[in-house]
C-alpha positions in Angstrom: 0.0 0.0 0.0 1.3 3.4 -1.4 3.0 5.4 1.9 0.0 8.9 1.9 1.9 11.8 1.7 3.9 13.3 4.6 2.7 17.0 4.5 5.1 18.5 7.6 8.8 18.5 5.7 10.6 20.8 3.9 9.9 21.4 0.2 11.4 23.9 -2.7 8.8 25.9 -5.3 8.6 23.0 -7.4 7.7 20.2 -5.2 5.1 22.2 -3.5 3.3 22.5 -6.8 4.0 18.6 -7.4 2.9 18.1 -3.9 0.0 19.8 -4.2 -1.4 17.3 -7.5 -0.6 14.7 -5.7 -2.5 15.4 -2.2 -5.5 16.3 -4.1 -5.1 13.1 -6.1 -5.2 10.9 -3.0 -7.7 12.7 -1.4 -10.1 13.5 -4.3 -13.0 11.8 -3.4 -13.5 12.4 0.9 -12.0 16.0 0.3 -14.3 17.0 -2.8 -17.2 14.8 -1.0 -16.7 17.6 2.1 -16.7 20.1 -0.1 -19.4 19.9 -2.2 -21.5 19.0 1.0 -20.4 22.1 3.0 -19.7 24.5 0.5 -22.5 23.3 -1.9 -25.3 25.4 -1.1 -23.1 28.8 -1.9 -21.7 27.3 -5.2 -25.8 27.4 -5.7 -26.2 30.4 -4.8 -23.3 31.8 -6.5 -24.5 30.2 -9.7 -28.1 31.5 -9.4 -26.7 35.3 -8.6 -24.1 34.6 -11.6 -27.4 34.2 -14.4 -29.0 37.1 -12.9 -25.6 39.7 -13.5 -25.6 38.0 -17.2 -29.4 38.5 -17.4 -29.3 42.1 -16.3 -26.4 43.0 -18.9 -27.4 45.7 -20.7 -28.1 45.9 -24.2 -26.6 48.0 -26.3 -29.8 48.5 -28.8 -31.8 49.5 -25.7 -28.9 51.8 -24.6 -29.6 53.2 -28.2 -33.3 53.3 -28.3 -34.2 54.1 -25.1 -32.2 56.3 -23.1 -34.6 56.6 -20.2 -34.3 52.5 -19.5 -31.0 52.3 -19.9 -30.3 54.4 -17.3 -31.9 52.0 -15.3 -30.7 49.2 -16.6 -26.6 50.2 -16.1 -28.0 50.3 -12.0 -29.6 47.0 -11.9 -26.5 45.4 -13.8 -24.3 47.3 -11.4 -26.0 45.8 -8.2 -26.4 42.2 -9.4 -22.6 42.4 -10.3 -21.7 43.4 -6.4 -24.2 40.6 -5.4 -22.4 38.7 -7.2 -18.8 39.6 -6.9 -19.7 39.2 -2.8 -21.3 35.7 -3.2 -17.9 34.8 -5.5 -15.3 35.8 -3.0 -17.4 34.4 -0.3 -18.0 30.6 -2.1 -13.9 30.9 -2.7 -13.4 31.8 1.1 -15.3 28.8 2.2 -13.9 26.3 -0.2 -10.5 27.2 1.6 -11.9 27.0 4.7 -13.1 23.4 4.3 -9.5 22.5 2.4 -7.5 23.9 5.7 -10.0 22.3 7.7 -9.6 19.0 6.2 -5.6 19.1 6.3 -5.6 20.1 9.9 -7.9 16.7 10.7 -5.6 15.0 8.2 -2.8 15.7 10.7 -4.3 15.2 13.8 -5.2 11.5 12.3 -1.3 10.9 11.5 -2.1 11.3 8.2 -4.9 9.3 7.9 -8.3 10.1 5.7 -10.2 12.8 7.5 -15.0 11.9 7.6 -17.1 14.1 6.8 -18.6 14.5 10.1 -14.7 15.5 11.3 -14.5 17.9 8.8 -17.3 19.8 9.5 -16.8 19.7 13.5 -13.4 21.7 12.1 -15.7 23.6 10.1 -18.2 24.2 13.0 -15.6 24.9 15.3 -13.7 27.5 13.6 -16.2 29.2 12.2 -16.9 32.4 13.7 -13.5 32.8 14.6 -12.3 32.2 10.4 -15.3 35.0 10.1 -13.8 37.4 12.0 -10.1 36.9 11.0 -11.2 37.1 7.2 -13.0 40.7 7.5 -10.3 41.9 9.3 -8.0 40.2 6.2 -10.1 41.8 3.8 -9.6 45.3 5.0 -6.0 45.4 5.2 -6.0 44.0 1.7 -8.3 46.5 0.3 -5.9 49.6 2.9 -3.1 48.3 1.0 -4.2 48.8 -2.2 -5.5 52.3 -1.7 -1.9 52.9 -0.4 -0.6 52.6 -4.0 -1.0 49.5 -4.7 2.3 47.6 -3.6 1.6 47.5 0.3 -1.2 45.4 -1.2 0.6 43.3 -3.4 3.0 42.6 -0.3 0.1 41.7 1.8 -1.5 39.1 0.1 0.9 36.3 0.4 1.4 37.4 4.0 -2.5 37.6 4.8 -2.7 33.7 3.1 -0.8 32.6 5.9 -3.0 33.7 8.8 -6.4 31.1 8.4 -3.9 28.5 7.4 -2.2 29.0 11.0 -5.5 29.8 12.7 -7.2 26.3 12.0 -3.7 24.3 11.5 -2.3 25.5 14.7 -5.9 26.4 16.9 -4.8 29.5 17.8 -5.8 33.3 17.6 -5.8 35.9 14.9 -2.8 38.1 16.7 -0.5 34.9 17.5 -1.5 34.0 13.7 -0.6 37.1 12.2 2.5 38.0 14.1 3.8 34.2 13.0 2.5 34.7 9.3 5.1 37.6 9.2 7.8 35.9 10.9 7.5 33.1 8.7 7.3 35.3 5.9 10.4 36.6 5.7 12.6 35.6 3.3 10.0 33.5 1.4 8.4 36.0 0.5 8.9 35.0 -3.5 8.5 31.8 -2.6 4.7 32.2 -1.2 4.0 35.1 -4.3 5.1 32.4 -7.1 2.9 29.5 -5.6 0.2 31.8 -5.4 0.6 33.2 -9.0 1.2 30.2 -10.5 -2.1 28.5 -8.9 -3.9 31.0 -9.7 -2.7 31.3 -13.3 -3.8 27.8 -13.5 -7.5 28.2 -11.8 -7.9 30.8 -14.0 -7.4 29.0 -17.2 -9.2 26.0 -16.3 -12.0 28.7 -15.3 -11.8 29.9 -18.5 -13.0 27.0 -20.5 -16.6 27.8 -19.1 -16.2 31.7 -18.6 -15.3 32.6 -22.0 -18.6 30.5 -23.7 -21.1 31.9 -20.6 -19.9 35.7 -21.6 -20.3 34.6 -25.7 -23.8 33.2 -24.7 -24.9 36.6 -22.8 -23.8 38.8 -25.3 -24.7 37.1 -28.3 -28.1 36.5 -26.5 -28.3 40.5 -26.4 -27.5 41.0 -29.9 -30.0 37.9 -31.1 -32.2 38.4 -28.8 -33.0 34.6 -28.3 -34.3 34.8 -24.7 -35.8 31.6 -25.0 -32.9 29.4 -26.6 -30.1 32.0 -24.1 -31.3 31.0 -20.7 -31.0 27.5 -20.6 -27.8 28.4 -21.9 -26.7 30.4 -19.1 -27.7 28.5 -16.4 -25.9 25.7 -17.7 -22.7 28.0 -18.1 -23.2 29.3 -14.8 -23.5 26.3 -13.0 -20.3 25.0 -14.7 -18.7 27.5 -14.1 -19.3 27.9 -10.3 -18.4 24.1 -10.2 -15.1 24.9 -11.2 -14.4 26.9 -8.1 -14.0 23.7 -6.6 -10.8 24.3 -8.5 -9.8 26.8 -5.9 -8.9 23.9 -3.4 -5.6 23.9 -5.4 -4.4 26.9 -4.1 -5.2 25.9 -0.4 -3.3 23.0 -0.3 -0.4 24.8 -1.9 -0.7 27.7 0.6 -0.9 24.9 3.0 2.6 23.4 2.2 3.9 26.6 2.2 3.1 27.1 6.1 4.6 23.5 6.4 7.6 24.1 4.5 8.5 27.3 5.9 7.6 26.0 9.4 10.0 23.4 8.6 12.7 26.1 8.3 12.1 28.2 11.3 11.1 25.7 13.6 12.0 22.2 12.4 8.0 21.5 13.6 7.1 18.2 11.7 10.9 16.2 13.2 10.0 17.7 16.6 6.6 15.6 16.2 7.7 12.4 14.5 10.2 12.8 17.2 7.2 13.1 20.0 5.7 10.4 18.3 8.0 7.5 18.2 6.5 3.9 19.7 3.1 5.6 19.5 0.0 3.4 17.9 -1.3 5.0 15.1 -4.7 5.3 16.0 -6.8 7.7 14.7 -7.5 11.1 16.7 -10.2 13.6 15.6 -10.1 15.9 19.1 -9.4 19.4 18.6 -5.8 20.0 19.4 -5.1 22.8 22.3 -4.5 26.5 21.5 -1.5 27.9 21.2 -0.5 31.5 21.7 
């Protein structure tokens, strides 16, 4: 029987990218089964908010005909695309959530398959506290922006760190954030490629259903086939929301990361195979005790 993959060891940019295949590989079905359960009903909802943004797109022959409904038009579109927009980031956040969750059982088990029922007592458990952490995330993203742009660029591997910690590690948001800095440094690069290149791959699998939803919307304005369009963008939609699942790739990556640079600053995965020597390998699913 194949060895499952020891997650806690030090890694360079290319094997966490490898790594991070192959995890999702042996863990396809429990972790996409956990996934779609959990994070299901706002991969709905972000599909059903997605028609409605493609529905309320503007035409540009009523722009043109009609100037008195196409100013209300350009409002409706507006607010269905920040429902949207907020539903999208929201679905990603979760499908994160539910990854990190799922490692940080897998760990706890000695790497052993995580249940469903473990996963979401993770899920359950951390919840409000994940809430919390993220708004505060999301605002000193968006402050770093408005400060010219590259405070924000910096942030955002730094910031990845932090939920990764919180869950991983059961700990708070200001012990989190103070170790997602000190791990940061000098890997810096390191966190910004993984996260590019994931991204960049996301993306272009995204792509294969984004690019024929946006054909069918406009094409449906110019033609003016309601009745053959809709079908078609619901269809698109839901594909297309479907394929967030694909954002799990970047959490596991992000994941190795944390247990990679971990690795170097604190040699944290020998210190435990160390504790653990002559130990049965039963499985544990209690949550482990914070740490500050």
């Amino acid at each position: 029987m194949k060895k499952p993959i020891e997650l806690r060891q030090l890694r360079d940019f290319g094997q966490i990218i490898n790594d991070s295949f192959t995890f999702l590989k042996e863990n396809f079905k429990p972790l996409f089964k956990a996934l779609l359960i959990i994070c299901g009903f706002f991969i709905l909802i972000s599909a059903v908010s997605t028609v409605f943004t493609y529905m309320n797109m503007p035409s540009p022959f009523t722009m043109g005909i009609n100037r008195y409904n196409a100013s209300e038009q350009p409002l409706a579109y507006f607010a269905s695309v920040l429902i949207s927009a907020f539903v999208l980031i929201l679905t990603q956040v979760f499908i994160h959530f539910v990854t990190f969750c799922y490692i940080s059982v897998y760990i706890q088990k000695n790497n052993n398959t995580p249940t469903l029922a473990e996963v979401w007592g993770y899920f359950r458990y951390y919840f409000f506290r994940i809430l919390g952490s993220g708004i505060v995330i999301f605002f000193l993203v968006v402050a770093g922006f408005v400060l010219c742009i590259i405070p924000g660029i910096y942030l955002l591997p730094v910031t990845s760190l932090i939920i990764p910690i919180i869950v991983i590690e059961n700990t708070s948001f200001r012990y989190a954030f103070n170790k997602s800095f000190r791990l940061i440094k000098g890997n810096w690069w390191l966190v910004f490629g993984v996260l590019f290149i994931m991204s960049l791959i996301v993306g272009v699998a995204s792509s294969a259903v984004s690019i024929p939803l946006s054909i069918v919307a406009v094409g449906g304005k110019f033609l003016s086939l309601k009745s053959f369009t809709l079908p078609l963008l619901i269809t698109f939609s839901f594909l297309r929301n479907v394929f967030m699942l694909a954002y799990v790739l970047p959490a596991i990556a992000i994941c190795l990361c944390y247990f990679n640079m971990s690795e170097q600053k604190d040699a944290t995965g020998l210190l435990d195979r160390i504790e653990k020597l002559g130990e049965s390998n039963n499985d544990q699913s209690i949550l482990p005790a914070e740490e500050y």
